[in-house]
RODO-2510 file (C-alpha; in nm, 4 decimals, decimal comma):
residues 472
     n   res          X          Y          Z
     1     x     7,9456     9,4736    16,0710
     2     x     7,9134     9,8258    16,2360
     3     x     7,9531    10,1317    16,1001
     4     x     8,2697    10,2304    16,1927
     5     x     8,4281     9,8999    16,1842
     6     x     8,3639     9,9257    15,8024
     7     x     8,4236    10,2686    15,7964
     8     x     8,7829    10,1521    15,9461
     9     x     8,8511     9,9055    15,7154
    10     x     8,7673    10,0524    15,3957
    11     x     8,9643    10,3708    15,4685
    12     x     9,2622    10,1281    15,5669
    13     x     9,2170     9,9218    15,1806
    14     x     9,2314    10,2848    15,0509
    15     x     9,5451    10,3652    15,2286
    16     x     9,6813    10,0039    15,2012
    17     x     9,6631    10,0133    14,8062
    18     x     9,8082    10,3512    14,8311
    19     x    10,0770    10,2690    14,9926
    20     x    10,1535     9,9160    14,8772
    21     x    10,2054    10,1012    14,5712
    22     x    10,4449    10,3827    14,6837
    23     x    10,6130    10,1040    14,8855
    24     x    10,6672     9,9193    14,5781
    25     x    10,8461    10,2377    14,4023
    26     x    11,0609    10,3080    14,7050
    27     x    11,2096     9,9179    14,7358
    28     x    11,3280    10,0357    14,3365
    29     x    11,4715    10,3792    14,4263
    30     x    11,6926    10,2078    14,7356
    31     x    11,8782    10,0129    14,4836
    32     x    11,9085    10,2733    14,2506
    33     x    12,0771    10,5059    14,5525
    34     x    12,2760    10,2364    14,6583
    35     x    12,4180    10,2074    14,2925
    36     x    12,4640    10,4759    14,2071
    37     x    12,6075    10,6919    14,4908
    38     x    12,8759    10,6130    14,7411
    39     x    12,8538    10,5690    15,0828
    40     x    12,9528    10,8556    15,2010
    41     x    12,7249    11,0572    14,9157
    42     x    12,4443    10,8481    15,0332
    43     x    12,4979    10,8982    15,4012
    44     x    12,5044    11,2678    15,3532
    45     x    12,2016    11,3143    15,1665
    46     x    12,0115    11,1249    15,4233
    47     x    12,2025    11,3448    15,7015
    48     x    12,1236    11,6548    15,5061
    49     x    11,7335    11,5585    15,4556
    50     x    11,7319    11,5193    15,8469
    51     x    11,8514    11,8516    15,9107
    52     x    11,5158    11,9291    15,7140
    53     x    11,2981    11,7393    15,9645
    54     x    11,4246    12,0473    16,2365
    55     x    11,2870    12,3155    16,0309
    56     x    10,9619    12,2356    15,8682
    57     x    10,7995    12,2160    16,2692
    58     x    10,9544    12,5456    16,3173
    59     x    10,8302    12,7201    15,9998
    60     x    10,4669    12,5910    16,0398
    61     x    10,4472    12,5815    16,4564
    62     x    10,3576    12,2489    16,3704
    63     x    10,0269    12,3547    16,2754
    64     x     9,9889    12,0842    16,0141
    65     x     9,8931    11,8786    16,3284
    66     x     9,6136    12,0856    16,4364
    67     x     9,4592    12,1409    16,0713
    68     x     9,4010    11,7392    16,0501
    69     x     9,2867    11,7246    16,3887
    70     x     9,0399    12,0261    16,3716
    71     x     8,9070    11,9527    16,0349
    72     x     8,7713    11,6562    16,1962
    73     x     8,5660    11,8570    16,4040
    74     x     8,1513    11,8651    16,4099
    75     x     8,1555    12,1935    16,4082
    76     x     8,5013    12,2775    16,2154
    77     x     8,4947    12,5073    15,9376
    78     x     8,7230    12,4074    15,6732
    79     x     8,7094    12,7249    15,4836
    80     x     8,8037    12,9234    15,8196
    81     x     9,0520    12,6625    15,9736
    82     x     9,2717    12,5745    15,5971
    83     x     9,2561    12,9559    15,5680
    84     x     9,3737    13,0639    15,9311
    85     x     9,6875    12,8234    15,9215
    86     x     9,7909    12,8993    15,5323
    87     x     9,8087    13,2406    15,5866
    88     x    10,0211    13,2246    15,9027
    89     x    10,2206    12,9598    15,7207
    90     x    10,2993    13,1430    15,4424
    91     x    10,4060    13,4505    15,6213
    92     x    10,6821    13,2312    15,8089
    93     x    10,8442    13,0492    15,4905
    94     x    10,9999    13,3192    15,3664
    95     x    11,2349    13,3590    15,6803
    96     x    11,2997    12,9995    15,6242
    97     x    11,4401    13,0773    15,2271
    98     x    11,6217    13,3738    15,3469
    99     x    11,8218    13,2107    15,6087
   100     x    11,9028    12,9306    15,4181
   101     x    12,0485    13,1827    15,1321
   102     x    12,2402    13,3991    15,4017
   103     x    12,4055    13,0735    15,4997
   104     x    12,4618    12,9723    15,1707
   105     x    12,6227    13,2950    14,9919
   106     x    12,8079    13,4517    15,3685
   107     x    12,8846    13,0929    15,5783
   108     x    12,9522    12,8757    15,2363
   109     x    12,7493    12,6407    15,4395
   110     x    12,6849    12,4058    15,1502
   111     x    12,3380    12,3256    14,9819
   112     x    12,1544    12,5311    15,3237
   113     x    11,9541    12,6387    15,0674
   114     x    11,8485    12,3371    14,8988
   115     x    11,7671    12,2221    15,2816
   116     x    11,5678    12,5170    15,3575
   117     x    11,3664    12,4861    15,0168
   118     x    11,3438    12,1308    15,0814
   119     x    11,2207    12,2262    15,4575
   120     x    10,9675    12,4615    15,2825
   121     x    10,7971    12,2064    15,0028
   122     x    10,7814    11,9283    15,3323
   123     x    10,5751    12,1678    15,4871
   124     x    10,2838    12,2804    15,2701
   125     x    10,3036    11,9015    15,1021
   126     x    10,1963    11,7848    15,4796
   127     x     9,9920    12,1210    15,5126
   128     x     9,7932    11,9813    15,2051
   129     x     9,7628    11,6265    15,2961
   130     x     9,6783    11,6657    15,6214
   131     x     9,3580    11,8818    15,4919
   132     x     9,2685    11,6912    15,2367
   133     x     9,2637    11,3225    15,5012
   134     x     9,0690    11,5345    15,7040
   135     x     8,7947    11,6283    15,4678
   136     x     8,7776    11,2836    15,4076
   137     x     8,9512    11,2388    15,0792
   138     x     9,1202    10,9354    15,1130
   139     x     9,1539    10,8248    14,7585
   140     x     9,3074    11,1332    14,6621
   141     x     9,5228    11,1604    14,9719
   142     x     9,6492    10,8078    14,9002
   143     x     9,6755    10,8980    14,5453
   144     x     9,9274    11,1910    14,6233
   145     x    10,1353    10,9819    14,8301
   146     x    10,1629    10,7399    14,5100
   147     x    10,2331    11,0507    14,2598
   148     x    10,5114    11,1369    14,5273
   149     x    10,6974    10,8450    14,5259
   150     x    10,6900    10,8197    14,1278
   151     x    10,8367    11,1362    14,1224
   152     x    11,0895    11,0396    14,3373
   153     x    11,1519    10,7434    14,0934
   154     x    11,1835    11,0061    13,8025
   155     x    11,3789    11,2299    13,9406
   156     x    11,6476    11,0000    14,0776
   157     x    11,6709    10,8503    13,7282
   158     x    11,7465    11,2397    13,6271
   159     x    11,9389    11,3426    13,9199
   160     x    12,1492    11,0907    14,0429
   161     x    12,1301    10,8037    13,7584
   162     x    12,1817    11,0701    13,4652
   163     x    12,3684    11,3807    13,6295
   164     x    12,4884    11,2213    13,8744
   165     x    12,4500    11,4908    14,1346
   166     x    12,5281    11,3124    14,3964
   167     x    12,3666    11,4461    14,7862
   168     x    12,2056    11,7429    14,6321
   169     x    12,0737    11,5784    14,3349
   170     x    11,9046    11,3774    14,6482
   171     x    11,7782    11,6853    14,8262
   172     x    11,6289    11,8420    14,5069
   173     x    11,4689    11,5020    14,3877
   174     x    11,2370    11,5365    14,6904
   175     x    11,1946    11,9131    14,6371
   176     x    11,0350    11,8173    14,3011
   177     x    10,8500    11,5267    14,4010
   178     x    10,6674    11,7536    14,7159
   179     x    10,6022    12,0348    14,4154
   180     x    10,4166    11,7595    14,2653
   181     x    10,2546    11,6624    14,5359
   182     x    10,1074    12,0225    14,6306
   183     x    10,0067    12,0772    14,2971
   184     x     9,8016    11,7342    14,2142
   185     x     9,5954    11,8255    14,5728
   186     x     9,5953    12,1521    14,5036
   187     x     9,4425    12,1002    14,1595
   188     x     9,1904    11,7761    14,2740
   189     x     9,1078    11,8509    14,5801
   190     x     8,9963    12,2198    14,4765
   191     x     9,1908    12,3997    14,7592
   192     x     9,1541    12,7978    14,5972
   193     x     8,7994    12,7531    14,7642
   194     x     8,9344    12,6964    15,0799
   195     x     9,1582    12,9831    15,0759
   196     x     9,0673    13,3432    15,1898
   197     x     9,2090    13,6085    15,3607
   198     x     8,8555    13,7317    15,5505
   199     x     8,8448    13,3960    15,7073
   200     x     9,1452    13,4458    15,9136
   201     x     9,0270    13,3934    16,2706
   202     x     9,2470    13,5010    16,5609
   203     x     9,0624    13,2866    16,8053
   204     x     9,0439    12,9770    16,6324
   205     x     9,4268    13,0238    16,6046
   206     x     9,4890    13,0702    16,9462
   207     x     9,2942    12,7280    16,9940
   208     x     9,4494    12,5904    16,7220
   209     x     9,8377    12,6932    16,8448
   210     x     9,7445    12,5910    17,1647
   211     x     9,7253    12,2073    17,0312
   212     x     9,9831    12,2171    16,7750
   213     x    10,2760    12,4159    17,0532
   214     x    10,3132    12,1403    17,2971
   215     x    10,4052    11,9152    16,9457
   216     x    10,6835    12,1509    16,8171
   217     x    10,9397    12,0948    17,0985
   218     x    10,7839    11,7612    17,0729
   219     x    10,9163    11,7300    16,7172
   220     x    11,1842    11,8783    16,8139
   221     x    11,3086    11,6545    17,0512
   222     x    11,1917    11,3399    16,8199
   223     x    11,4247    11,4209    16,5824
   224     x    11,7113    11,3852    16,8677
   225     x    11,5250    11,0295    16,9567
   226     x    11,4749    10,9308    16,5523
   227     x    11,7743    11,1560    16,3717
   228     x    12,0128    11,2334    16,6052
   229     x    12,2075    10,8966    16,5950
   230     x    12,3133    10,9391    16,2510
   231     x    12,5460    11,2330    16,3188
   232     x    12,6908    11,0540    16,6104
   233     x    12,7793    10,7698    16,3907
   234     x    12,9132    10,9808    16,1538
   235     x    13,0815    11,1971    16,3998
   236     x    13,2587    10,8606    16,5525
   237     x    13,2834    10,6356    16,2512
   238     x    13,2995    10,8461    15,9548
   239     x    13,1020    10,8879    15,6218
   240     x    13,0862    10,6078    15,5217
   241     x    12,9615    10,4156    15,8148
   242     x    12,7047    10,6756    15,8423
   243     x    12,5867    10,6052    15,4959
   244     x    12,5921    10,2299    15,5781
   245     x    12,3731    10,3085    15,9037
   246     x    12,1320    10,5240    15,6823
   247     x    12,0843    10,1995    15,4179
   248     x    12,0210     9,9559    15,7033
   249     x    11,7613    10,2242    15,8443
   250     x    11,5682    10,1712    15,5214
   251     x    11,5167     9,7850    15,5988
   252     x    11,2011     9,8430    15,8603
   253     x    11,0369    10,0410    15,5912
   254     x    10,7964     9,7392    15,5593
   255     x    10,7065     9,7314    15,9257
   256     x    10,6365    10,0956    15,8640
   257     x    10,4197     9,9949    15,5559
   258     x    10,1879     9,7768    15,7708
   259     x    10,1423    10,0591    16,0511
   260     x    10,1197    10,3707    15,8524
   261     x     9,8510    10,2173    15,6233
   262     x     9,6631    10,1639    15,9588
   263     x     9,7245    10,4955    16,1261
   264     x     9,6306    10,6856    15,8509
   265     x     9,2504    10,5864    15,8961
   266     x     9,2642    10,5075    16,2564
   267     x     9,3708    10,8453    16,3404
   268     x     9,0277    10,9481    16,1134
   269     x     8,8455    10,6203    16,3222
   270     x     8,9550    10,7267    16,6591
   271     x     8,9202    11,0688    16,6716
   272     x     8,5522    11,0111    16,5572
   273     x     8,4604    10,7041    16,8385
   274     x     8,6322    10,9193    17,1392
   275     x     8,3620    11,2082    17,0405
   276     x     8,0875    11,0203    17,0116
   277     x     7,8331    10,9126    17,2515
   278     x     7,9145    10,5422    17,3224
   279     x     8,2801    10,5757    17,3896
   280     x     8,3185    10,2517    17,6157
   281     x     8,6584    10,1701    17,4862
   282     x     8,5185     9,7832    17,2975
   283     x     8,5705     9,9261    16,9840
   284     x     8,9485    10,0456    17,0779
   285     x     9,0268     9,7299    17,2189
   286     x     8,9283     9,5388    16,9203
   287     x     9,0987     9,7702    16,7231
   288     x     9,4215     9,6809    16,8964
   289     x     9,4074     9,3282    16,9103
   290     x     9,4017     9,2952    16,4915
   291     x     9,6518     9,5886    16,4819
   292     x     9,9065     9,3698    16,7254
   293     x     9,7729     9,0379    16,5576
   294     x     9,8732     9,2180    16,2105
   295     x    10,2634     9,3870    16,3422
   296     x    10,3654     9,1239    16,5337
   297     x    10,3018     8,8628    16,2049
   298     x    10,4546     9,1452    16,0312
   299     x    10,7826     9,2640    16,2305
   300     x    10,8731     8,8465    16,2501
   301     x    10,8444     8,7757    15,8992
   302     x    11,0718     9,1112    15,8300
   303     x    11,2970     8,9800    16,0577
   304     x    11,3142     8,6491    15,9267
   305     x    11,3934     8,8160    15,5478
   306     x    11,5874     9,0377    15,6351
   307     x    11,9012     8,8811    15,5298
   308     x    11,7797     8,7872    15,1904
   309     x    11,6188     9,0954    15,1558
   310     x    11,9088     9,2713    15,2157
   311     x    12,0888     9,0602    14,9122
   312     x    11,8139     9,1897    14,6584
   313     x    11,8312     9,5958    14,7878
   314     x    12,1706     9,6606    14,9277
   315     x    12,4407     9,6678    14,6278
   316     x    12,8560     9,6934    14,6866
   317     x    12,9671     9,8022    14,9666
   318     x    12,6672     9,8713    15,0908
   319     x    12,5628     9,5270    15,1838
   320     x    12,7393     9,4849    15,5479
   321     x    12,5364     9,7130    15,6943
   322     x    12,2240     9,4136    15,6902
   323     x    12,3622     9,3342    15,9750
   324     x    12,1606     9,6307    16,1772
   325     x    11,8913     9,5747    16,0182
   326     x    11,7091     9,3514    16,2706
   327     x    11,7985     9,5742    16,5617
   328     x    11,6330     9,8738    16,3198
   329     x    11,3304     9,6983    16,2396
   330     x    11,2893     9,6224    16,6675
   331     x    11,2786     9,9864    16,6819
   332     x    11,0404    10,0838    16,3906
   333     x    10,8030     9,8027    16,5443
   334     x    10,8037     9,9298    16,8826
   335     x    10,7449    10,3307    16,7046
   336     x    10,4565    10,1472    16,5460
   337     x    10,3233    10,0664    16,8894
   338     x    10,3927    10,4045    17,0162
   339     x    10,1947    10,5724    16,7264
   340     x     9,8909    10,3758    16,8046
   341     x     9,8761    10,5000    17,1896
   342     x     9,9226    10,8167    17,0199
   343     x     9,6194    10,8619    16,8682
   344     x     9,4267    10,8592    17,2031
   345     x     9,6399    11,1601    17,2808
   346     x     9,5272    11,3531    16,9385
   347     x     9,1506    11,2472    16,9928
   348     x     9,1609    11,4121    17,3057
   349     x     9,3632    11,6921    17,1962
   350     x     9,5828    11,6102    17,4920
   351     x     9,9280    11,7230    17,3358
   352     x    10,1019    11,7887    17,6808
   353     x    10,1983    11,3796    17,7559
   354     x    10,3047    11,3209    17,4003
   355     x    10,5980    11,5679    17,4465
   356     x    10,6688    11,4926    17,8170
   357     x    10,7273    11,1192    17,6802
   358     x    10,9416    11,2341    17,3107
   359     x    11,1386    11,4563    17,5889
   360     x    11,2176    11,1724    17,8080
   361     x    11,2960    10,9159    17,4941
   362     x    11,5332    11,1914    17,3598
   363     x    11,7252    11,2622    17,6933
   364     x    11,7537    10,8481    17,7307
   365     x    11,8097    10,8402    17,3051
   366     x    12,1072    11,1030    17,3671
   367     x    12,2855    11,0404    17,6370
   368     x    12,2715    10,6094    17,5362
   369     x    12,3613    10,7075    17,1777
   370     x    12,6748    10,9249    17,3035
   371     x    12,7834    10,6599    17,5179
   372     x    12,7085    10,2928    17,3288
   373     x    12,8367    10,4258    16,9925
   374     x    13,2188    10,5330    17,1299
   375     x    13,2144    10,1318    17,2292
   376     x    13,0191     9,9553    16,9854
   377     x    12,9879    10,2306    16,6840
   378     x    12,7124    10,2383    16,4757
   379     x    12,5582     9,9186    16,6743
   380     x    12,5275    10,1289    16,9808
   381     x    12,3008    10,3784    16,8056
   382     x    12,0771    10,1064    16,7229
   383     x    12,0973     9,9699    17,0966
   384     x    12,0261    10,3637    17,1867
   385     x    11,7111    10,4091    16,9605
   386     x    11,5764    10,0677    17,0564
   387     x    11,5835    10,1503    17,3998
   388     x    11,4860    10,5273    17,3809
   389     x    11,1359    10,4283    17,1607
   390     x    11,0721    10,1773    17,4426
   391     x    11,0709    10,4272    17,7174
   392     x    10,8390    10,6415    17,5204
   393     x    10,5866    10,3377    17,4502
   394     x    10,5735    10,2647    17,7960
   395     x    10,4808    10,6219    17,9153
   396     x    10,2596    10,6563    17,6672
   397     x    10,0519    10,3448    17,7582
   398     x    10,0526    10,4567    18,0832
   399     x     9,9710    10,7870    18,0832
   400     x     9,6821    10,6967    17,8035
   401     x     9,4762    10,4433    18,0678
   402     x     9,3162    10,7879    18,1730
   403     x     9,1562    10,8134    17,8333
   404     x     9,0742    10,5274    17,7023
   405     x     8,9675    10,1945    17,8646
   406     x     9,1627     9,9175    17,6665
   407     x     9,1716     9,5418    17,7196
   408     x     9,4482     9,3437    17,5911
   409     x     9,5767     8,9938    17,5422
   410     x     9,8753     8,9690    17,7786
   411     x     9,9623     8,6091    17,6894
   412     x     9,9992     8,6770    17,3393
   413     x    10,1503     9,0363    17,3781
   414     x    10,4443     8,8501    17,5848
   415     x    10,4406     8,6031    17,2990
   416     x    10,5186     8,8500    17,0667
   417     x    10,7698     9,0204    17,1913
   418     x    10,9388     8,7546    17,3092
   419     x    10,9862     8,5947    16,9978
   420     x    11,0866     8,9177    16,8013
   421     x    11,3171     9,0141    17,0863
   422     x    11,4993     8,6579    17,0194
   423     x    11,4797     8,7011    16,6349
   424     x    11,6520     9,0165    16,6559
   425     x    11,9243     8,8975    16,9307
   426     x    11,9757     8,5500    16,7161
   427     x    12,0525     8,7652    16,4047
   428     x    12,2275     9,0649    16,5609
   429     x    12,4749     8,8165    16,7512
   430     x    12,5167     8,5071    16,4825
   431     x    12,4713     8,7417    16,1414
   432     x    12,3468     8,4903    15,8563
   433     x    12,4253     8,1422    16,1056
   434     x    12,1039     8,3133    16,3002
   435     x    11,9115     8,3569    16,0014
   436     x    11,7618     7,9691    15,9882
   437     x    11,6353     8,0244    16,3775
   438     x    11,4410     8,3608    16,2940
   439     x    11,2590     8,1493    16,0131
   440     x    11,1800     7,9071    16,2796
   441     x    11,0715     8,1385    16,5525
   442     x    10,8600     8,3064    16,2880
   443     x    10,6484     7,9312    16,2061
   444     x    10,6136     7,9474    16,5799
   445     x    10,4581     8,2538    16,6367
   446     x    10,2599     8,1979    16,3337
   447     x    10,1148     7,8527    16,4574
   448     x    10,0511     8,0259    16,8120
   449     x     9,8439     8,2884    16,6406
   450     x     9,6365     8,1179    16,4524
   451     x     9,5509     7,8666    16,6984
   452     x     9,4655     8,1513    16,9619
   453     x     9,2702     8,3511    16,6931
   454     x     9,1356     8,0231    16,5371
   455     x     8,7515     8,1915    16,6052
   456     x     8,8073     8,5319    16,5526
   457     x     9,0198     8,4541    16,1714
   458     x     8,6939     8,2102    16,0854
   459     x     8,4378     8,5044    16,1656
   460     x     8,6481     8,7769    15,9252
   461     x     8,7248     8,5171    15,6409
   462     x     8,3300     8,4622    15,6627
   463     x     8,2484     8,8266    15,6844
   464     x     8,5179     8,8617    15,3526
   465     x     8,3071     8,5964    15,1888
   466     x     8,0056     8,7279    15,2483
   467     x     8,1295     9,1168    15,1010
   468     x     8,2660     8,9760    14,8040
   469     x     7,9487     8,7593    14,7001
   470     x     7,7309     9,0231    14,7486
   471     x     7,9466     9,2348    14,5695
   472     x     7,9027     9,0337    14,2509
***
């Protein structure tokens, strides 16, 4: 196997058991939530922790963006780069803090604070794990993410379970859990050495904000294609529905699973190929082929448990909102997509199309959203997101043909989506009479795939074989 093809997949085991893990903890802490807080409590803690997602990008200029990307560089500096964003970094957070206070003590804006310390821990825990992915420390990296989510366990055992401290409780569980976080890589990873104030470099900041710019209105705007349709639910339907809508949005979290444990070394994978010298795109097409093989499999057997799924995690009340939870996962699976046509973008430090697209998904996300959700409620914000992440995918693999030459498999691309677009309609429209055909569609695709990829599963079961016996 070549290099980088093993470089690829060992980097994606390390994430994989990383994440598998933290997956694990989070499919405990959504029953816990949803049984120990109301709906409404629920809803607003998740509305609160999205305000948070406006503010980090701000505070940091998005620079945690550039410090993976730059890292990765042949002739990067870590010392100079880690060094040149902390310091500007930590002379914005303190605006952050005092903002949030002034609204706190003179607006009685309740728990800005909290948000803006929240906002503040988000951004040097993805300051940190963004350098440490980049100097190639997987294990640890994946090992933070795994120390997060247990400290989310604890604290919602202390917070919510025990105190019973309802949205804020939520808010400061993941204050503590990024504290954690910051201190394990700052402790293992040995970032003091990376830190000094002589290695600020003006001109590798201008560089540097030059990348990471173009992604804060970029971030911006995502959160008014990802976030925004929560507060127009609950601005039309009330708390409670909100907090429904915010439970259901936790059902794609596996189709996130199988994606994120993939992007987190193909970002590493990518960046590397498109700078070296035989960039003729074989090795990207590949790539994509197992990564659709792998989320298509994936998004249709979500689809087809969602319902019973949705028994085992949603408790009380909370259960109704399963039903927009196929319509949810449709739109994590096409973000999936999106993500990987990303990457080109980043490789290429080409940051310009990425936010041309996000603005163009959020104006479509918006104006859908404001209009679908007065007639339908909080099914029209699922319509609207589903819709806005497919405009973005489909600029995105357009405007990335430029970059990269990719070959694809258009017969069993339509296949997919074809059957996951009927999986999703089937359950949306019949609720639990449609959950019987999803199962169905889900053998089909299944039997279609592995009779199209009858050679290609043979050559990596061999290839398995043939690691693990040399192994022992």
């Amino acid at each position: 196997m070549n290099e980088k093809y093993k470089n690829l997949a060992s980097n994606t085991v390390v994430f994989a058991v990383g994440n598998a893990f933290s997956k694990a903890i989070q499919f405990v802490l959504l029953p816990v939530y949803t049984a120990y807080m109301t709906e409404a409590a629920y809803g607003m803690g998740e509305l609160l922790s999205g305000l948070t997602q406006l503010v980090y990008p701000v505070i940091t200029l998005c620079l945690y963006e550039a410090l993976f990307r730059f890292v990765l560089d042949r002739d990067g500096n870590p010392k100079v780069i880690f060094s040149t964003v902390m310091l500007l970094v930590c002379a914005l957070i303190p605006f952050a803090l005092i903002v949030g206070l002034l609204l706190e003590v003179l607006v009685n804006a309740e728990s800005a604070f909290l948000c803006a310390l929240l906002s503040v821990t988000s951004a040097l825990r993805l300051c940190f794990m963004n350098f440490a992915r980049g100097l190639g420390a997987v294990k640890r990296f994946a090992l933070s993410g795994i120390l997060n989510t247990m400290a989310l366990l604890g604290g919602a055992l202390v917070f919510i379970c025990s105190l019973g401290m309802g949205a804020s409780g939520y808010l400061l569980n993941y204050v503590v859990a990024d504290i954690f976080t910051v201190v394990f890589l700052f402790a293992t990873c040995k970032i003091w050495k990376y830190i000094s104030v002589r290695s600020f470099s003006k001109p590798l900041l201008r560089d540097m904000l030059q990348y990471s710019l173009p992604l804060l209105p970029n971030a911006l705007f995502w959160w008014f294609t990802s976030v925004f349709n929560r507060y127009i639910v609950l601005f039309f339907c009330g708390a409670s529905v909100a907090g429904l809508y915010a439970a259901a949005g936790k059902l794609p979290s596996l189709v996130n699973f199988l994606s994120t444990i993939f992007q987190q070394a193909w970002q590493i994978s990518a960046t590397q190929e498109y700078e070296s010298d035989d960039n003729e795109g074989t090795f990207y097409s590949k790539t994509f082929a197992a990564f659709s093989f792998v989320m298509f499999l994936g998004t249709s057997l979500l689809l087809a448990c969602v319902y019973p799924l949705s028994l085992l995690l949603l408790r009380d009340g909370f259960f109704d909102a399963w039903t927009l939870g196929p319509g949810l996962v449709l739109a994590a699976a096409t973000t999936c997509f999106t993500a990987f046509f990303t990457t080109f973008f980043n490789a290429a430090k080409e940051t310009v199309p990425i936010f041309k697209s996000t603005v163009l998904g959020a104006i479509v996300n918006v104006v859908t959203c404001l209009g679908l959700v007065f007639l339908l409620g909080a099914w029209g914000a699922v319509v609207a997101s589903i819709i806005a992440q497919v405009v973005i995918l489909v600029y995105r693999v357009h405007s990335s043909r430029r970059l990269v030459p990719l070959d694809v498999d258009a017969p069993a691309l339509v296949a997919g989506v074809a059957i996951i677009f009927l999986q999703t309609f089937a359950q949306s429209v019949w609720a639990a009479n449609g959950v019987p055909f999803a199962a169905i569609l889900f053998c089909v695709l299944l039997l279609v795939y592995l009779r199209r990829y009858r050679s290609a599963i043979s050559s990596l079961a061999a290839g398995v074989r043939q690691f693990v016996f040399r192994k022992r």
